[in-house]
C-alpha positions as CSV (number, residue, x, y, z in Angstrom):
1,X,8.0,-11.4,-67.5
2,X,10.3,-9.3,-65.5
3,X,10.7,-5.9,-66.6
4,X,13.6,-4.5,-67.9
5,X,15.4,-2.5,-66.1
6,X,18.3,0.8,-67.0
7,X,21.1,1.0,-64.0
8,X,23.3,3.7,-64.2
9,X,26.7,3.2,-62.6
10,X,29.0,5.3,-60.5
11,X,32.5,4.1,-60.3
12,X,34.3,5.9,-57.4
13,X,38.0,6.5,-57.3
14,X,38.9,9.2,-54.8
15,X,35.5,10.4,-53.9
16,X,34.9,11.3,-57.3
17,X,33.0,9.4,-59.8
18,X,35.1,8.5,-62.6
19,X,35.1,6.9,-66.3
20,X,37.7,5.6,-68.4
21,X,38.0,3.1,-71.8
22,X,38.5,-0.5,-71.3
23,X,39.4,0.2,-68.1
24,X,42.2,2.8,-68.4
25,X,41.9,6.6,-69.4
26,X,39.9,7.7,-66.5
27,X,38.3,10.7,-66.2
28,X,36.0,12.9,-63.5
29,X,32.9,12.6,-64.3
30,X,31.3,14.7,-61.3
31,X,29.8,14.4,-57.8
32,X,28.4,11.3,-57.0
33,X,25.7,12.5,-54.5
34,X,24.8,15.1,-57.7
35,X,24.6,12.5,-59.5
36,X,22.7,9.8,-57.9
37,X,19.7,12.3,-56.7
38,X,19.8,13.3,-60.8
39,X,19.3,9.4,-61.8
40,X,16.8,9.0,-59.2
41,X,14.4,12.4,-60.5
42,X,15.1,11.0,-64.0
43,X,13.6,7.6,-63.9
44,X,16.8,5.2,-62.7
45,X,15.5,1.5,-61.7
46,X,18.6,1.1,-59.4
47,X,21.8,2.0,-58.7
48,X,25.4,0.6,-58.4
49,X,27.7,2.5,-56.8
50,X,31.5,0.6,-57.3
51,X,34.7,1.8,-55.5
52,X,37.0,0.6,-58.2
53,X,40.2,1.2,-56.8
54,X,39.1,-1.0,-53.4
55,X,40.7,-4.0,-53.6
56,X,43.7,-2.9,-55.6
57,X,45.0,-0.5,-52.6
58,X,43.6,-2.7,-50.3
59,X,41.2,-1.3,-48.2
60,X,37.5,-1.2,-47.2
61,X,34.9,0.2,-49.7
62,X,34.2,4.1,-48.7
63,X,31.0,3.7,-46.2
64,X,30.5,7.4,-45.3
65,X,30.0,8.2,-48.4
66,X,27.8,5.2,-49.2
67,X,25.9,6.5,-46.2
68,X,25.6,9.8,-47.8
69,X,24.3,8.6,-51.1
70,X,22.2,6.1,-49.7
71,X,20.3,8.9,-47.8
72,X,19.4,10.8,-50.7
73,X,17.8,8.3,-52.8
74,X,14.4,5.4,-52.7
75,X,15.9,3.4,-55.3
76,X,17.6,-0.4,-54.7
77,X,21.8,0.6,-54.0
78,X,24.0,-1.7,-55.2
79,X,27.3,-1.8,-53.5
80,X,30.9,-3.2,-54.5
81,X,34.5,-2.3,-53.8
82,X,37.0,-4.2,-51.7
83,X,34.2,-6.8,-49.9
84,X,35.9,-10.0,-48.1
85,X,34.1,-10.7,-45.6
86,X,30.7,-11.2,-43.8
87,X,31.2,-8.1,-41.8
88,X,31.9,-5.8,-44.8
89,X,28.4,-6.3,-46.2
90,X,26.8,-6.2,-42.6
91,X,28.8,-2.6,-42.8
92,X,27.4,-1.8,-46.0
93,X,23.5,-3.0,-45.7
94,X,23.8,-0.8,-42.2
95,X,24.8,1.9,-44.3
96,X,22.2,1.5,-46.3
97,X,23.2,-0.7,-49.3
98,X,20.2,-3.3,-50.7
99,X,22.3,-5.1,-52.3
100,X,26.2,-6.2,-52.6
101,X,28.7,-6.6,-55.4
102,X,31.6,-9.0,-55.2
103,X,33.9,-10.1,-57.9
104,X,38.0,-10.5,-57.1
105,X,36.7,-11.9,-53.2
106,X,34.0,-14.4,-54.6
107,X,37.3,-16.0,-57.5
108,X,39.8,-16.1,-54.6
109,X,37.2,-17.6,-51.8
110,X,34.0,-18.6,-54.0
111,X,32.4,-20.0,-50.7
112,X,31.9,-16.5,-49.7
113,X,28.7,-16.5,-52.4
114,X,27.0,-18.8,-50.7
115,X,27.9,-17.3,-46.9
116,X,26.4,-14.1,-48.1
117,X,23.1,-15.7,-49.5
118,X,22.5,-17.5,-46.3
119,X,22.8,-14.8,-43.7
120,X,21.4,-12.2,-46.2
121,X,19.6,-13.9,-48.9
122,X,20.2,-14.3,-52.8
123,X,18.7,-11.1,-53.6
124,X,21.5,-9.6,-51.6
125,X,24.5,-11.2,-53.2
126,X,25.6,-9.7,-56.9
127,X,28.6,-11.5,-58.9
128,X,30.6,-8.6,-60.8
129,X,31.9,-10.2,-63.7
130,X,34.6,-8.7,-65.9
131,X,35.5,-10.6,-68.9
132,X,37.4,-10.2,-71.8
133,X,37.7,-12.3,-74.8
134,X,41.5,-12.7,-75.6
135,X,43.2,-16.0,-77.0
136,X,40.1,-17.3,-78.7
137,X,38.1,-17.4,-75.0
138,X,36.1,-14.7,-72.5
139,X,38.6,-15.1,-69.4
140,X,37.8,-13.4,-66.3
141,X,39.5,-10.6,-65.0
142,X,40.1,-9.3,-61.3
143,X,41.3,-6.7,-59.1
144,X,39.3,-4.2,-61.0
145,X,40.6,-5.6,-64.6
146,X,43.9,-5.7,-64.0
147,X,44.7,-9.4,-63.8
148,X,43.7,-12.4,-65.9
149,X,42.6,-15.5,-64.2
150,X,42.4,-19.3,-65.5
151,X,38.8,-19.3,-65.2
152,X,36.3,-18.8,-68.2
153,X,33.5,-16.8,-68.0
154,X,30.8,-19.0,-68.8
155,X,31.7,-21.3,-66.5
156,X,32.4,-19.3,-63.5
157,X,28.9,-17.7,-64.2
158,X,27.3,-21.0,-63.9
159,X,29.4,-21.6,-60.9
160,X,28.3,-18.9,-59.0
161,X,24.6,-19.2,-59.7
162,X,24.7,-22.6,-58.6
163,X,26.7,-20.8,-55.2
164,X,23.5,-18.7,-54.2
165,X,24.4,-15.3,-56.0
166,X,21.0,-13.8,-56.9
167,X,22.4,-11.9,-59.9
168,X,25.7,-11.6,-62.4
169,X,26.7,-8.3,-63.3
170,X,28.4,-8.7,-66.5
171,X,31.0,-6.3,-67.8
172,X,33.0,-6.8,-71.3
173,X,35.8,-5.2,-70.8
174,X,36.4,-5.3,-74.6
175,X,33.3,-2.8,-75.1
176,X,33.8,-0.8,-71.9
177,X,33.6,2.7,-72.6
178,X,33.3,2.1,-76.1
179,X,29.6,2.9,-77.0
180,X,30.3,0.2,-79.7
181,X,27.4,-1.8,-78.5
182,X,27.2,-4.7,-75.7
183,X,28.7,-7.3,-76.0
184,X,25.5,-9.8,-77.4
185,X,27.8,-12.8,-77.6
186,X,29.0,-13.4,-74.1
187,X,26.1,-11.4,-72.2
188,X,23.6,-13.9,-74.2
189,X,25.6,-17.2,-73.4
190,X,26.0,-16.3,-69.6
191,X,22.2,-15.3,-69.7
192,X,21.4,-18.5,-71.3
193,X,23.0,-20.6,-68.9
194,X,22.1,-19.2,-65.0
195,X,18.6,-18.8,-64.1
196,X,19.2,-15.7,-62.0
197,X,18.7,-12.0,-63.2
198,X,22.0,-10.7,-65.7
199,X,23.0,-7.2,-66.1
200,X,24.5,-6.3,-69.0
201,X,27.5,-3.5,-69.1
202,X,30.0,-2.5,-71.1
203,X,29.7,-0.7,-74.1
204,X,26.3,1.4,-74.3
205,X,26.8,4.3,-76.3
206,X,23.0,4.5,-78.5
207,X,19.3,3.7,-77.4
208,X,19.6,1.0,-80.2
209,X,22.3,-0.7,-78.2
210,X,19.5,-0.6,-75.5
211,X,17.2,-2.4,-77.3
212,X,19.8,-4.8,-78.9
213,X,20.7,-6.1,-75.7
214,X,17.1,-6.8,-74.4
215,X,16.0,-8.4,-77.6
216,X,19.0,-10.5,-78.9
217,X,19.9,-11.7,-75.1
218,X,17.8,-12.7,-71.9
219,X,19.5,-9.7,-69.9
220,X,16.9,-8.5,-67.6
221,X,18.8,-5.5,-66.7
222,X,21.8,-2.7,-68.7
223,X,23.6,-0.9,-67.0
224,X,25.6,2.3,-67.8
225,X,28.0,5.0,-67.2
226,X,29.3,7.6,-69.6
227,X,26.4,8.3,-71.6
228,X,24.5,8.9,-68.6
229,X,27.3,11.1,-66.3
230,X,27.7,13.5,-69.7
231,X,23.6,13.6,-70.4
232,X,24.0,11.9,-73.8
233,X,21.1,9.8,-73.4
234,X,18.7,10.8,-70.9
235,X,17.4,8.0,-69.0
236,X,13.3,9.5,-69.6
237,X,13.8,9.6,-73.3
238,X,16.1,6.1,-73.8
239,X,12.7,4.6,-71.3
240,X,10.5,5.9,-74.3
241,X,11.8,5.1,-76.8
242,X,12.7,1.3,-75.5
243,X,8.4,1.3,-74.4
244,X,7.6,2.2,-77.9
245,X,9.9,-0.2,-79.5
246,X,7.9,-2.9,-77.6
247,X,10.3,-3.9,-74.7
248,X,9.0,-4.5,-71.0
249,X,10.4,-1.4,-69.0
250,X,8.8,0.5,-66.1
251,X,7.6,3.9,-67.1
252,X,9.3,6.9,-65.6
């Protein structure tokens, strides 16, 4: 059984890392580089590093500072933010991403899953994933939440397992921010359907929600923001408390 794993997350906007609520209301939440060596000395099992505002204004994801982060931490770096091509994740493993994230690119040219797996391997390629359940469905969502597309979640997960992706990172833009709780429903129904590592996000605001997710769904990774950036939860004590609640998860 694969152990469990706790990502904590640093969306970028302007250099900064930032949070918000259901994807609006964002805030500073401090210096990335800070940030990332902290989660690394507490315990992190990886982590995701997304330039939110890429694709929206159109530009390439910021690789100096990936670079900068990347040289300060042993951990597997996941990167995502305004990726479309071939060369922008050659760019980004050189600057010291392991893996990449793609989400509005892969709905708009889907064959670029499977382009990525085959010159860099599955393991390489992460499917970002923002749904929302509106209108009796979970729709996905692109260019960082901002527009709805015809495509159903569950579906388009299946999709782009079946594409190469070697993982889905799955975001409920419904709990985002929240710390109501992930969303069980959808992050179980995607799980159950691909045969390729899920993360869950959106919504993490307890250690029980922790727990919830890893026992009620086949997530094999959760990933969070705010409770880590403002020391809520500290990731050494939510890793305890998950190992003596019986779930798989690598020791700090």
């Amino acid at each position: 059984m694969l152990k469990k794993r706790i990502i904590p997350c640093l969306d970028i906007k302007d250099g900064r890392t930032v949070k918000g609520i259901n994807f609006i209301g964002i805030r500073d939440a401090g210096d990335p580089i800070e940030l990332a060596q902290k989660y690394v000395a507490q315990g992190a099992d990886e982590l995701v590093f997304l330039d939110i505002t890429a694709t929206i204004e159109n530009r390439k994801t910021l690789i100096d500072l990936v670079k900068r982060i990347a040289k300060v931490i042993n951990i597997p770096f996941t990167v995502g933010g305004g990726i479309n091509s071939i060369e922008d994740v050659s760019n980004l493993i050189y600057a010291g991403a392991d893996k990449v994230s793609i989400n509005s690119s892969a709905i708009k040219r889907p064959e670029l899953i499977t382009e990525i797996a085959k010159k860099f391997g599955s393991q390489c390629c992460v499917v970002a994933i923002d749904t929302k359940f509106e209108k009796s469905e979970h729709w996905v969502f692109i260019h960082g939440g901002r527009t709805r597309t015809t495509v159903k979640t569950v579906a388009w997960a299946k999709q782009v397992s079946d594409l190469g992706a070697g993982e889905i990172l799955l975001t409920s833009m419904n709990s985002d921010g929240t710390k109501s709780g992930f969303d069980l429903d959808i992050t179980n129904q995607v799980s159950e359907i691909v045969n390729i590592p899920v993360i869950a996000s959106g919504g993490a605001g307890s250690e029980l929600h922790f727990k919830e997710v890893f026992e009620n769904t086949k997530a094999t990774g959760a990933l969070a923001a705010s409770i880590f950036h403002y020391a809520e939860i500290p990731i050494p004590e939510l890793k305890q408390y998950l190992f003596s609640e019986g779930i798989s998860i690598r020791k700090t």
